[in-house]
C-alpha atoms as an extended CHARMM CRD file, in Angstrom:
* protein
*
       206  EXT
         1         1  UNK       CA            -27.7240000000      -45.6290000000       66.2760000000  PROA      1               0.0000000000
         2         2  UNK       CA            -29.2630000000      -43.1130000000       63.8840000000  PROA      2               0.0000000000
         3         3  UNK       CA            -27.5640000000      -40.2570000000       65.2030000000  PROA      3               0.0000000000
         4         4  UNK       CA            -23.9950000000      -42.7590000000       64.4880000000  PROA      4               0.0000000000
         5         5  UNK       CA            -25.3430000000      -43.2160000000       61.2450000000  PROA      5               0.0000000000
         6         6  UNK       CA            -26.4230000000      -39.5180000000       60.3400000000  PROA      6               0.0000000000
         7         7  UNK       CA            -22.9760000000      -38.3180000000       61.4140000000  PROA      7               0.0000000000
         8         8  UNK       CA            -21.4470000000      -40.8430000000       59.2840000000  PROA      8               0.0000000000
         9         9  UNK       CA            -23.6720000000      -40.2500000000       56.2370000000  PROA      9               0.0000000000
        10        10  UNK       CA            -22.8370000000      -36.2010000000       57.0530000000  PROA      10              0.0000000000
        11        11  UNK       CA            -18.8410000000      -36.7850000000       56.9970000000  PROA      11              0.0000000000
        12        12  UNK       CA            -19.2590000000      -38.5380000000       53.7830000000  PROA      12              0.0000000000
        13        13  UNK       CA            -20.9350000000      -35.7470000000       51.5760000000  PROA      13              0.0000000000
        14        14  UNK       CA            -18.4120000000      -33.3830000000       53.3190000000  PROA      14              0.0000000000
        15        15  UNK       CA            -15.4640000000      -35.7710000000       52.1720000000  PROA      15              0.0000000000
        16        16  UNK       CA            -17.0800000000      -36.0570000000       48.9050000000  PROA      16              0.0000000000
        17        17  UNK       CA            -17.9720000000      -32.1750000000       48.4710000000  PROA      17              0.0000000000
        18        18  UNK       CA            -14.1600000000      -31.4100000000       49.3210000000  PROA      18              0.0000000000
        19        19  UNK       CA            -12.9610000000      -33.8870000000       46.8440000000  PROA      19              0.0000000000
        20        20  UNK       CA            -15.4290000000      -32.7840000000       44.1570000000  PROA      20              0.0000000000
        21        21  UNK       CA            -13.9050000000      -29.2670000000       44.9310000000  PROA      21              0.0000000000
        22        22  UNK       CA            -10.2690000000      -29.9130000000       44.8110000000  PROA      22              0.0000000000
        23        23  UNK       CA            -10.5160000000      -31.7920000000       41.6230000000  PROA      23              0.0000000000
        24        24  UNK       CA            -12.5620000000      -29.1600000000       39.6310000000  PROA      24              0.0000000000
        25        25  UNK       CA             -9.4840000000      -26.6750000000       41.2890000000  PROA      25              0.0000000000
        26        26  UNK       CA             -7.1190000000      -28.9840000000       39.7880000000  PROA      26              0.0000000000
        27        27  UNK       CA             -8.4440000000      -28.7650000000       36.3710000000  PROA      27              0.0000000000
        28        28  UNK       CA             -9.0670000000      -25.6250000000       36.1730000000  PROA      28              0.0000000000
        29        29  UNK       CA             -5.3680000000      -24.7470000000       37.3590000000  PROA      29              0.0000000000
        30        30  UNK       CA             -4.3530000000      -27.1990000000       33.9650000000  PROA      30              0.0000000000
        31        31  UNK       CA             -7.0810000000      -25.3200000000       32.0680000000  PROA      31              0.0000000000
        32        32  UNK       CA             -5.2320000000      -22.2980000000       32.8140000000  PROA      32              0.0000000000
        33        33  UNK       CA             -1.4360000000      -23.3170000000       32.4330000000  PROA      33              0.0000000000
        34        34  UNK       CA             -2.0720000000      -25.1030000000       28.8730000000  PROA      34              0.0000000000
        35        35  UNK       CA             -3.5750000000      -21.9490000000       27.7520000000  PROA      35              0.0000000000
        36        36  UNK       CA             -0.8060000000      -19.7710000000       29.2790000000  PROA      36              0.0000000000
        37        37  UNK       CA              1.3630000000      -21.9980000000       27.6670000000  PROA      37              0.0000000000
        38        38  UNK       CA             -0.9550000000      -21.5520000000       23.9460000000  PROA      38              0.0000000000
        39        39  UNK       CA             -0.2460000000      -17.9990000000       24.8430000000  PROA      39              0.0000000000
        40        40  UNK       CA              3.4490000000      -18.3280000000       25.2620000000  PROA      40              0.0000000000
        41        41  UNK       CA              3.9950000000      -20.3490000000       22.0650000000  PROA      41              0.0000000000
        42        42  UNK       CA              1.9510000000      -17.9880000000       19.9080000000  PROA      42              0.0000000000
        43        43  UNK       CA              3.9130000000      -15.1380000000       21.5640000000  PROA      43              0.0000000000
        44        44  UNK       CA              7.2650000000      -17.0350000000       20.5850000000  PROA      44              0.0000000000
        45        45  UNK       CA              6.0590000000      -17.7310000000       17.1380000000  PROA      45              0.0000000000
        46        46  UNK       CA              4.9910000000      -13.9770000000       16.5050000000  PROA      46              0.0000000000
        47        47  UNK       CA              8.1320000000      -13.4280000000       14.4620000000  PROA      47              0.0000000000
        48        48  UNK       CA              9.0690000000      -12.0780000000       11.4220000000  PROA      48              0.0000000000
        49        49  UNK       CA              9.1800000000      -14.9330000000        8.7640000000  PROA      49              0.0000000000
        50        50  UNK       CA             11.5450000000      -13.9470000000        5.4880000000  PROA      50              0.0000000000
        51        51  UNK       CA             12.5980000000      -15.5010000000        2.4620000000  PROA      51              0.0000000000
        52        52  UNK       CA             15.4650000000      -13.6410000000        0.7720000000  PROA      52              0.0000000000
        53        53  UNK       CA             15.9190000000      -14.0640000000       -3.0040000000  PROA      53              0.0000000000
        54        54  UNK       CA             18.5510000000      -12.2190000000       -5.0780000000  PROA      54              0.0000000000
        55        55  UNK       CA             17.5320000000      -10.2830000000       -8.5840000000  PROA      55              0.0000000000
        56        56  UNK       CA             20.1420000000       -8.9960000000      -11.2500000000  PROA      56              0.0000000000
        57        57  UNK       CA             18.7200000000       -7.4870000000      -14.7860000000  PROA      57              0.0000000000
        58        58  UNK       CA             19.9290000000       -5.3790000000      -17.4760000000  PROA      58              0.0000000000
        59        59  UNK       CA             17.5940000000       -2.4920000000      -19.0950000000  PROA      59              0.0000000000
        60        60  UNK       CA             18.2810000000       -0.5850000000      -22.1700000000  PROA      60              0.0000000000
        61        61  UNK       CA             16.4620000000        3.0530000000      -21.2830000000  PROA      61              0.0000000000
        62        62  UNK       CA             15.9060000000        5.2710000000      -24.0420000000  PROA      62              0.0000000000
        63        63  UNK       CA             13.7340000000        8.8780000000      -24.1740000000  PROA      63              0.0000000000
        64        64  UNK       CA             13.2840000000       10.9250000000      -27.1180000000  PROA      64              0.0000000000
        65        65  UNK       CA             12.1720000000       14.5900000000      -27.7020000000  PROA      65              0.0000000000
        66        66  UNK       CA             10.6040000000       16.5240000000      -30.6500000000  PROA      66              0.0000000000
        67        67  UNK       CA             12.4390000000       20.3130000000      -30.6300000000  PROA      67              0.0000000000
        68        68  UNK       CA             11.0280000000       23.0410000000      -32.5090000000  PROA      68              0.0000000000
        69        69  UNK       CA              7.8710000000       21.3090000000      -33.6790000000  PROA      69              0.0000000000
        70        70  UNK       CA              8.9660000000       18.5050000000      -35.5960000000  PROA      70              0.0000000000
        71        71  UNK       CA             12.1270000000       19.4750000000      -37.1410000000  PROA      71              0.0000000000
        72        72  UNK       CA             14.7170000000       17.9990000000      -34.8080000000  PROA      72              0.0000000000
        73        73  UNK       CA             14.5460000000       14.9600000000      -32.5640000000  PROA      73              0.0000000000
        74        74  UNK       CA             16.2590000000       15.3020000000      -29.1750000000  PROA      74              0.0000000000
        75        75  UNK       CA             17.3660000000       11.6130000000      -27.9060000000  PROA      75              0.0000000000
        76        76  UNK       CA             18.6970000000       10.2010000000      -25.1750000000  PROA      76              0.0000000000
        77        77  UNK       CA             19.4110000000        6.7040000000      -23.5030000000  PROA      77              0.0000000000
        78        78  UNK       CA             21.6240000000        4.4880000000      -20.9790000000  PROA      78              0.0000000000
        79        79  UNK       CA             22.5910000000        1.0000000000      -20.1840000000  PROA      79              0.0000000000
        80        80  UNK       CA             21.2550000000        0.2800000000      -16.6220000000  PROA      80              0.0000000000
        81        81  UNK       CA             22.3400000000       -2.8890000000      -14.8070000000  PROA      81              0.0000000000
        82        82  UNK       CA             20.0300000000       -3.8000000000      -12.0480000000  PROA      82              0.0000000000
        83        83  UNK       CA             21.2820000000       -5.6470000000       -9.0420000000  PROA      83              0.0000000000
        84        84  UNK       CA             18.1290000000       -6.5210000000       -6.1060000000  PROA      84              0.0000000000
        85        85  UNK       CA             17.8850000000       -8.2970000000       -3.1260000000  PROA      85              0.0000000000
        86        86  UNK       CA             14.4110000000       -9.3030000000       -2.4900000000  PROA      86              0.0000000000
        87        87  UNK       CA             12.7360000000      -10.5710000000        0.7890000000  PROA      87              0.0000000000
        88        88  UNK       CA              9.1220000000      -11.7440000000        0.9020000000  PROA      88              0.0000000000
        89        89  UNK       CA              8.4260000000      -12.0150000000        4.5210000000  PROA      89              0.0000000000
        90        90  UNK       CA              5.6320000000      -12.5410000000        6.8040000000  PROA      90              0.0000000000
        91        91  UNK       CA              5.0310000000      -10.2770000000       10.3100000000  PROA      91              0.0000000000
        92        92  UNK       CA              3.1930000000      -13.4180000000       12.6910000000  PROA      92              0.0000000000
        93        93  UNK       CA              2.6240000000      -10.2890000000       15.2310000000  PROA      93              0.0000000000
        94        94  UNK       CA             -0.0670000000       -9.5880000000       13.5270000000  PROA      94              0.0000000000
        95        95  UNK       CA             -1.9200000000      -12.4610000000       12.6930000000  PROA      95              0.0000000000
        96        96  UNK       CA             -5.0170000000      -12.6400000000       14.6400000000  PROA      96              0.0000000000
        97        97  UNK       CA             -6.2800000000      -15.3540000000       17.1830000000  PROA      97              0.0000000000
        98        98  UNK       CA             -8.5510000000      -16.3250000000       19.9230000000  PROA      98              0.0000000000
        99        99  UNK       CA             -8.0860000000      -18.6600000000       23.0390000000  PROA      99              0.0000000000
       100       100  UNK       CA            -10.9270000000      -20.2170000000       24.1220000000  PROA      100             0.0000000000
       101       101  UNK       CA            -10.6680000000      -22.0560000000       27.2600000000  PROA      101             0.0000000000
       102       102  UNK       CA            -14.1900000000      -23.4420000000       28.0090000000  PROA      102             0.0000000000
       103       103  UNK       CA            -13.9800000000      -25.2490000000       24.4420000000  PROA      103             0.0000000000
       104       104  UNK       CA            -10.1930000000      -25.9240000000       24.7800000000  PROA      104             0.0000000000
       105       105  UNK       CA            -10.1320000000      -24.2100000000       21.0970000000  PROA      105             0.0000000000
       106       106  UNK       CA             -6.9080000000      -22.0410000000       19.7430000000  PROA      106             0.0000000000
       107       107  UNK       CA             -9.0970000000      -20.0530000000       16.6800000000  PROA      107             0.0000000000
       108       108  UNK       CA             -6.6190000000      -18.2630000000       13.7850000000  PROA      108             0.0000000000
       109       109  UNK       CA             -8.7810000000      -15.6660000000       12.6750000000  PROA      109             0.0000000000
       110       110  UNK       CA             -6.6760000000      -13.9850000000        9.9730000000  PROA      110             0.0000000000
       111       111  UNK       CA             -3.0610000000      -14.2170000000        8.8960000000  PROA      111             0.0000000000
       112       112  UNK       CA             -1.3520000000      -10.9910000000        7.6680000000  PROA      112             0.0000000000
       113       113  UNK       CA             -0.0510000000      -10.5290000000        4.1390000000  PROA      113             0.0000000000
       114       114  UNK       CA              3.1560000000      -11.0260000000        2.8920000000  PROA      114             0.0000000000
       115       115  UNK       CA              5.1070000000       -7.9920000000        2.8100000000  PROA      115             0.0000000000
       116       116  UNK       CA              7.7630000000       -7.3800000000       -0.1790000000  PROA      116             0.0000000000
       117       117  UNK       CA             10.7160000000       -5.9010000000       -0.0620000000  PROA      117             0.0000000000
       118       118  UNK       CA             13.1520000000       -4.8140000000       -2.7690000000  PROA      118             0.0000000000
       119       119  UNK       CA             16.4670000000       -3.1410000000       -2.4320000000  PROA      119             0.0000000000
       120       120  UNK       CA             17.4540000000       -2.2270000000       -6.0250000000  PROA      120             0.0000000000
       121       121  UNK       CA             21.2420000000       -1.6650000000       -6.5740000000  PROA      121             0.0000000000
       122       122  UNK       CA             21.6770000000        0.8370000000       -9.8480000000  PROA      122             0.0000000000
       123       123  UNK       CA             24.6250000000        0.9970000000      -12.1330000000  PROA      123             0.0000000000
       124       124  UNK       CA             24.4440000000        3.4120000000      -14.9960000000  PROA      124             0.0000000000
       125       125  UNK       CA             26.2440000000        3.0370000000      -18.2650000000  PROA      125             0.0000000000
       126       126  UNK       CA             26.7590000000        4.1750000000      -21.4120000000  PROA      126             0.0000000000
       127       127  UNK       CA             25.1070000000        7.2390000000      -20.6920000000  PROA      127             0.0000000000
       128       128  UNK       CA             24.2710000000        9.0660000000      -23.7520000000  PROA      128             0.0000000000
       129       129  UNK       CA             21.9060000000       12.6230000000      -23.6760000000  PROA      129             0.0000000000
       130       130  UNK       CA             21.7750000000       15.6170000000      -26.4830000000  PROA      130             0.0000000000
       131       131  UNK       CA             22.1270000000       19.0270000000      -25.3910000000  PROA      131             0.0000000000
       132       132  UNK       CA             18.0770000000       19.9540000000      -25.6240000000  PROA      132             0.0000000000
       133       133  UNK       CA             17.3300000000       16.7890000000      -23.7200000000  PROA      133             0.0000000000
       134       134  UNK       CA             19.7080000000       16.3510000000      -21.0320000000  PROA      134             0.0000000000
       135       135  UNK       CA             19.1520000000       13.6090000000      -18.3600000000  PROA      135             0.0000000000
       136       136  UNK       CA             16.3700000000       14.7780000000      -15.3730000000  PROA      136             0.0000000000
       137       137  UNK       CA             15.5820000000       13.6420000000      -12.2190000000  PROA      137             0.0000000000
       138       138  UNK       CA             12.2670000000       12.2470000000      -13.8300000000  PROA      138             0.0000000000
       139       139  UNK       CA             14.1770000000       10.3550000000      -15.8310000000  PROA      139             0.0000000000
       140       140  UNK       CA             15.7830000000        8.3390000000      -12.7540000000  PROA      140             0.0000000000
       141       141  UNK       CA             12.6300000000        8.4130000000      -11.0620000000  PROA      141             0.0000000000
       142       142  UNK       CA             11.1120000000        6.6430000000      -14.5490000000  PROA      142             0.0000000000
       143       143  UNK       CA             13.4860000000        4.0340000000      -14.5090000000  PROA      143             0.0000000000
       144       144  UNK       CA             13.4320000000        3.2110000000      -11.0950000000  PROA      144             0.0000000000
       145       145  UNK       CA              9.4690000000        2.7860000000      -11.3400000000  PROA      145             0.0000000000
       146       146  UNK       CA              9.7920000000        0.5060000000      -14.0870000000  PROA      146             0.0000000000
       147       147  UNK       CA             12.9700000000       -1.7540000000      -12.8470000000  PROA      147             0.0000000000
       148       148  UNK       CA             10.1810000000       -1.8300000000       -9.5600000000  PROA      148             0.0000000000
       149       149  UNK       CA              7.2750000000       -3.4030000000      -11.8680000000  PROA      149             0.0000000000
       150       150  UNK       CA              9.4270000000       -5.3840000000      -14.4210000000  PROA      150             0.0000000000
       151       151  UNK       CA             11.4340000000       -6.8730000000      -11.1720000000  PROA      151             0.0000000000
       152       152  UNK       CA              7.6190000000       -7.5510000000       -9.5140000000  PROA      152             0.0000000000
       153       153  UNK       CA              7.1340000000       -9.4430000000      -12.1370000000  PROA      153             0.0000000000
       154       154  UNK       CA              9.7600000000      -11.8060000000      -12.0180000000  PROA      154             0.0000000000
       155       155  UNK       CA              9.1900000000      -12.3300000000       -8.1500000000  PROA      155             0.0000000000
       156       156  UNK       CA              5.7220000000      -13.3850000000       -9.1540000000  PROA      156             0.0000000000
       157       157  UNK       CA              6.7390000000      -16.1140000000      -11.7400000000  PROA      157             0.0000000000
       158       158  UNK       CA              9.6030000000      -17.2230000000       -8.9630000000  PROA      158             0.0000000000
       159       159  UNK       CA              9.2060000000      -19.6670000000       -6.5800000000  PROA      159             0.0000000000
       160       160  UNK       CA             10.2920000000      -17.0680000000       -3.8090000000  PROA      160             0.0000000000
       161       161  UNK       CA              6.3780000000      -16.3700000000       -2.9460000000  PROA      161             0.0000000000
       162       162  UNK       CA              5.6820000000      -19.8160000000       -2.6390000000  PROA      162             0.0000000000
       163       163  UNK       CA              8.8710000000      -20.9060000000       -0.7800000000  PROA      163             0.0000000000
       164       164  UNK       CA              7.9580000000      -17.5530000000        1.6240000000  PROA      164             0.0000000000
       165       165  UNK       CA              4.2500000000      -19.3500000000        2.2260000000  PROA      165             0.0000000000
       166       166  UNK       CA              5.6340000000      -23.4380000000        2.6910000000  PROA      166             0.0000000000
       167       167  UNK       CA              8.2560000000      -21.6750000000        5.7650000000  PROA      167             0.0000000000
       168       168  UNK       CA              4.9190000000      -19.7000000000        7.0000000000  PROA      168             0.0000000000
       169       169  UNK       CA              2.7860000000      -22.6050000000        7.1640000000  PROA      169             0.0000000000
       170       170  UNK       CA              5.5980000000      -24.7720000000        8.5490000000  PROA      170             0.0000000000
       171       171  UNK       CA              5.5770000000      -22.2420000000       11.9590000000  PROA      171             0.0000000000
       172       172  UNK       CA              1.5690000000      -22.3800000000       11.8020000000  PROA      172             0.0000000000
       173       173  UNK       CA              2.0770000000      -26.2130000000       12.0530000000  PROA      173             0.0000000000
       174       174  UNK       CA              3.4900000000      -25.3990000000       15.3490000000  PROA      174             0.0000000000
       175       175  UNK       CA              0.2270000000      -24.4860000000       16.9390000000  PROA      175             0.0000000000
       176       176  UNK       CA             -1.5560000000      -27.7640000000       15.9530000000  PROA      176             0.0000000000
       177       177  UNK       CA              1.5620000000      -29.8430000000       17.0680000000  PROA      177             0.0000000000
       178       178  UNK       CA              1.2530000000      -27.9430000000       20.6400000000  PROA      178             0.0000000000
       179       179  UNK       CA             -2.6600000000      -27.8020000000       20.8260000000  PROA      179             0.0000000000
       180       180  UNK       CA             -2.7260000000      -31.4590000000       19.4860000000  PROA      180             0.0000000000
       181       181  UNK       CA             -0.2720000000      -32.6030000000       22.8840000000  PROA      181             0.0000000000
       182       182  UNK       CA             -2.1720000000      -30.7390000000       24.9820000000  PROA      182             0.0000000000
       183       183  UNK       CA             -5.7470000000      -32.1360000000       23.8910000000  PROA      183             0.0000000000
       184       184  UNK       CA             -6.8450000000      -28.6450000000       22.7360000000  PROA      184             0.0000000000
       185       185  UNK       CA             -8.0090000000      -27.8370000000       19.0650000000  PROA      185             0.0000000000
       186       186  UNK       CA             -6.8690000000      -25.7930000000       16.3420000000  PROA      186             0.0000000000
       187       187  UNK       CA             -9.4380000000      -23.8210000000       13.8390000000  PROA      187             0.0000000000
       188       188  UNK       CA             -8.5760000000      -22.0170000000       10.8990000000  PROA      188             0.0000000000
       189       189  UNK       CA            -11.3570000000      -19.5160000000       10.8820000000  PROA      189             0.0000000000
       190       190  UNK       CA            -14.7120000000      -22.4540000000       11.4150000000  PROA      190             0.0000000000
       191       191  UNK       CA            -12.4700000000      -25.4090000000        9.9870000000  PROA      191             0.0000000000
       192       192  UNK       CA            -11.0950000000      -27.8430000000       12.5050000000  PROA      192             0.0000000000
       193       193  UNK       CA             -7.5610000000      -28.5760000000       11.4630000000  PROA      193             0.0000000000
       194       194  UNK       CA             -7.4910000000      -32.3010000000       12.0220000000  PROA      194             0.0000000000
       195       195  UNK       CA             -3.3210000000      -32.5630000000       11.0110000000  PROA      195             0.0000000000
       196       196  UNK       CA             -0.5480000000      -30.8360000000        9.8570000000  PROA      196             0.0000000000
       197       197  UNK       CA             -0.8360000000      -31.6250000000        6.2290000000  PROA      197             0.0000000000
       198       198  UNK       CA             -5.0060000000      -30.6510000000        6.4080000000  PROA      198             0.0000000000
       199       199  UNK       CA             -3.1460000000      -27.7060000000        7.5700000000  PROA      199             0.0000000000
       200       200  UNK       CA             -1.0440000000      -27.0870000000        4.5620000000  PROA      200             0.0000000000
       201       201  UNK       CA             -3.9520000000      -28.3270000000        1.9450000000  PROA      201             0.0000000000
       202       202  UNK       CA             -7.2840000000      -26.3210000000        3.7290000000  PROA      202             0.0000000000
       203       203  UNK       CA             -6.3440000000      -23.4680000000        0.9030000000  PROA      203             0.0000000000
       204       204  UNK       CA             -5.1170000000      -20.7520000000        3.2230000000  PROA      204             0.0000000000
       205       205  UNK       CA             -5.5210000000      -17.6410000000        1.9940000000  PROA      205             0.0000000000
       206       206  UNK       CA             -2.7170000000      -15.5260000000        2.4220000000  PROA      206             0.0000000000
């Protein structure tokens, strides 16, 4: 009788010990396709994010040069229309993240800086230069620098920056809408991200 009831107690852990086993198998192969499917989102999201704006501006450019000491004054000047497009974008493939399994925890470390881009279309007119001071290559060079800073201006007191940062955050939302389904967490550095719109208020810096 006790060697009918040893054998039975024996079959049991063995029955238990397998089960224990294939269940901790079983989680572990979910572990591992929810964070190859984290991986696969964040590698779909690593995009290019742009915002295109258009620019047009007219300058009045004008340059004048003392000849012979002070005796005659060399001028010139020109009538420069501007026309830009402009695209504030964001490169995802470089923002920076960690996948931690054993917490379940998708961590955004840092998220790159938006990149500007201006393509300047110049018209020249009304072109007028003395003899002694002729237009240069400097001069070009000038205006072009200055169109650059005067139109960097303007982008900064647009709303293109911040319409470039609400489409950004809208693909970060992604990652808590995924992590969220899958019972996984999103951090933003060591802040949980509890929702989408703690996601858009937490004061990312960009």
């Amino acid at each position: 009788m006790r060697k009918i009831l040893f054998g039975v107690i024996i079959t049991l852990i063995v029955l238990f010990t397998f089960k224990y086993c294939g269940d901790k198998k079983e989680e572990q192969i979910i572990l591992k396709e929810n964070s190859a499917l984290i991986q696969e989102q964040l590698k779909n999201v690593s995009k290019l994010v742009v915002t295109e704006g258009h620019f047009s501006e007219v300058f009045s450019y004008e340059n004048s040069k003392l000849i012979f000491g002070d005796l005659f004054e060399a001028e010139k000047k020109a009538l420069v229309v501007v026309n830009a497009d402009v695209a504030v974008s964001y490169d995802l493939s470089k923002l920076q993240y960690n996948v931690d399994e054993t917490t379940k925890t998708l961590q955004i470390l840092s998220i790159p800086k938006e990149e500007i881009k201006i393509s300047p279309d110049f018209e020249y007119y009304d072109i007028q230069a003395d003899y002694l001071n002729p237009f240069e290559a400097k001069d070009y060079n000038d205006i072009k620098k200055t169109v650059r800073q005067q139109l960097m201006k303007k982008i900064e007191a647009s709303d293109l920056k911040s319409n470039a940062q609400n489409r950004l955050l809208s693909e970060l939302s992604k990652f808590f809408i995924l992590t969220n389904s899958l019972g996984w967490k999103l951090k933003y550095n060591e802040t949980p991200v509890e929702s989408v719109d703690a996601l858009k208020s937490m004061g990312i810096k960009f």
